[in-house]
C-alpha positions as CSV (number, residue, x, y, z in Angstrom):
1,X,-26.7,-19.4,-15.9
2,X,-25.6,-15.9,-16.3
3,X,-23.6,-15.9,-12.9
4,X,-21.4,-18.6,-14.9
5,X,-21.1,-16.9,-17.8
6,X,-19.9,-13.6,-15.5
7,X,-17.6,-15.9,-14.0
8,X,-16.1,-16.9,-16.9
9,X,-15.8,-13.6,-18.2
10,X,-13.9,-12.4,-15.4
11,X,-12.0,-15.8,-15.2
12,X,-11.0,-14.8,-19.1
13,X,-9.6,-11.1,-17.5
14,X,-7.8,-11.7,-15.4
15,X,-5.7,-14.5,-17.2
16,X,-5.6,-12.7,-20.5
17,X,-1.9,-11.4,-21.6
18,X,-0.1,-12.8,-18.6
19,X,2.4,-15.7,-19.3
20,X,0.1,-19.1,-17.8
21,X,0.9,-20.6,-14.3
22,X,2.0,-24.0,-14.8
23,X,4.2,-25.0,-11.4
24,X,3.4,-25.8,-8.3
25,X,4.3,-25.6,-5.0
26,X,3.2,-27.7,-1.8
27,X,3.6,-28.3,1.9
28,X,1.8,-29.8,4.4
29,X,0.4,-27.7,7.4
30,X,-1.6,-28.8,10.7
31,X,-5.5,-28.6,10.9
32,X,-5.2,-25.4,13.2
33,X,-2.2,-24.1,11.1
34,X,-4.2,-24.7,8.3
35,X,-7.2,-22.9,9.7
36,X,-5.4,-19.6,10.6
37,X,-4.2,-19.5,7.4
38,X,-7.4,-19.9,5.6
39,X,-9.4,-17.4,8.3
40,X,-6.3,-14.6,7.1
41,X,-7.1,-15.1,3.3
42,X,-11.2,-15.0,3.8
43,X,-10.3,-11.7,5.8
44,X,-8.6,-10.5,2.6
45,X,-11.2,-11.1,0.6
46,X,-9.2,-14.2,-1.3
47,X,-9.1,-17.8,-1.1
48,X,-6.4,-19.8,0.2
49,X,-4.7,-20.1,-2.6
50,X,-4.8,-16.4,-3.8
51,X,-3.9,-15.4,-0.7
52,X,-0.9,-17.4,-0.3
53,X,0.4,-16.8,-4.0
54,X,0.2,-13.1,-3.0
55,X,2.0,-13.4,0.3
56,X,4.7,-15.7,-1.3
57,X,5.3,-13.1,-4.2
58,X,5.7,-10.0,-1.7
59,X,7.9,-11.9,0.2
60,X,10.0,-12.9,-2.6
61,X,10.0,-8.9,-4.0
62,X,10.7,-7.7,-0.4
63,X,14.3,-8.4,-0.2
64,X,14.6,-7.5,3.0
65,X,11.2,-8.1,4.8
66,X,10.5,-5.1,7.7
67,X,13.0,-3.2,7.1
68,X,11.2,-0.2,5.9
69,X,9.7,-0.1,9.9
70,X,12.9,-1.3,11.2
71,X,14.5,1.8,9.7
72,X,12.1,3.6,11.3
73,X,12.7,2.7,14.7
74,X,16.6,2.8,14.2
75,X,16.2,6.1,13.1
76,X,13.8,7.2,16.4
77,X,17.0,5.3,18.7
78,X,19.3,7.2,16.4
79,X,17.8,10.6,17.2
80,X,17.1,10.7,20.7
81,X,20.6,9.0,21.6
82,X,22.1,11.8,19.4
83,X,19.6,14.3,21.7
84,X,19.8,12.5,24.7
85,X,23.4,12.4,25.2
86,X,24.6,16.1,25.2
87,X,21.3,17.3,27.3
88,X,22.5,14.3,30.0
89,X,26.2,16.1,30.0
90,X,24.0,19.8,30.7
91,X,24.5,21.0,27.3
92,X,22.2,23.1,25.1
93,X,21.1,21.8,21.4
94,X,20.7,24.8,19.1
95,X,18.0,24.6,16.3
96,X,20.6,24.7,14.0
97,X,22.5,21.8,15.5
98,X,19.2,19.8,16.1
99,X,18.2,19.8,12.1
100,X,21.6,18.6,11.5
101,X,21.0,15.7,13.7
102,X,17.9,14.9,12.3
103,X,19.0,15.2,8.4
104,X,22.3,12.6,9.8
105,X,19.9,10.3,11.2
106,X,17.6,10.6,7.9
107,X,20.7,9.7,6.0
108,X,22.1,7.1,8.1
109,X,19.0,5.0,9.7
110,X,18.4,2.5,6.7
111,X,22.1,1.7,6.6
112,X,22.5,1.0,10.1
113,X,19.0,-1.3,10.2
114,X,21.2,-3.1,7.2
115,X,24.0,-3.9,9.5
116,X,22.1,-4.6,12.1
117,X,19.7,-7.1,10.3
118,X,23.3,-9.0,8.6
119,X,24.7,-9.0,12.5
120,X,21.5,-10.6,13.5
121,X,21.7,-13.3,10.4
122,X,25.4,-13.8,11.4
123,X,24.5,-14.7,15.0
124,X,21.7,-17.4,13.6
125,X,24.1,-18.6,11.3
126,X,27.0,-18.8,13.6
């Protein structure tokens, strides 16, 4: 009887002071889809249904999903083109001139992993 009563109490704190979750959303998923899904959630420690609320509501905060990583990599492309190129032509980089590459690539890599996530959706949509 007192797990039910800690259940409750714990139900009550979690729902207290946050506005009450009245819609719903459904779709329909095959057995093995269905099973991933609900292995992925008991691996996080939720149920389905927590874990899918959660995953839907990063998604929708994450404007742009991967881009953080996708930044990343520009950026490492960005770099050792900007290396790359004048060693392959026999020329020297200086420290000075290497920390200006790296602080233009540090500056430019999230911009250019924009444009090259919007040429990517132009190409689907095309």
């Amino acid at each position: 009887m007192s797990t039910n009563i800690a259940e409750l109490e714990e139900r009550l704190r979690r729902t207290s002071g946050r506005e009450n979750r009245t819609q719903s959303i459904a779709t329909r998923f095959t057995p093995s889809e269905a099973s991933a899904l609900a292995k992925m959630a008991e691996a996080n420690g939720q149920n389905l249904r927590e874990w899918t609320r959660a995953i839907l509501l990063r998604e929708l905060k994450d404007e742009q999903p991967g881009l953080d990583l996708l930044s990343e990599v520009v950026g490492l492309q960005l770099l050792m083109m900007n290396v790359l190129a004048p060693l392959a032509r026999g020329e020297r980089i200086g420290a000075e001139q290497f920390q200006g590459i790296v602080r233009s690539v540090q500056s430019t890599k999230v911009k250019a992993a924009q444009e090259m996530l919007s040429r990517r959706r132009e190409l689907k949509e095309g």
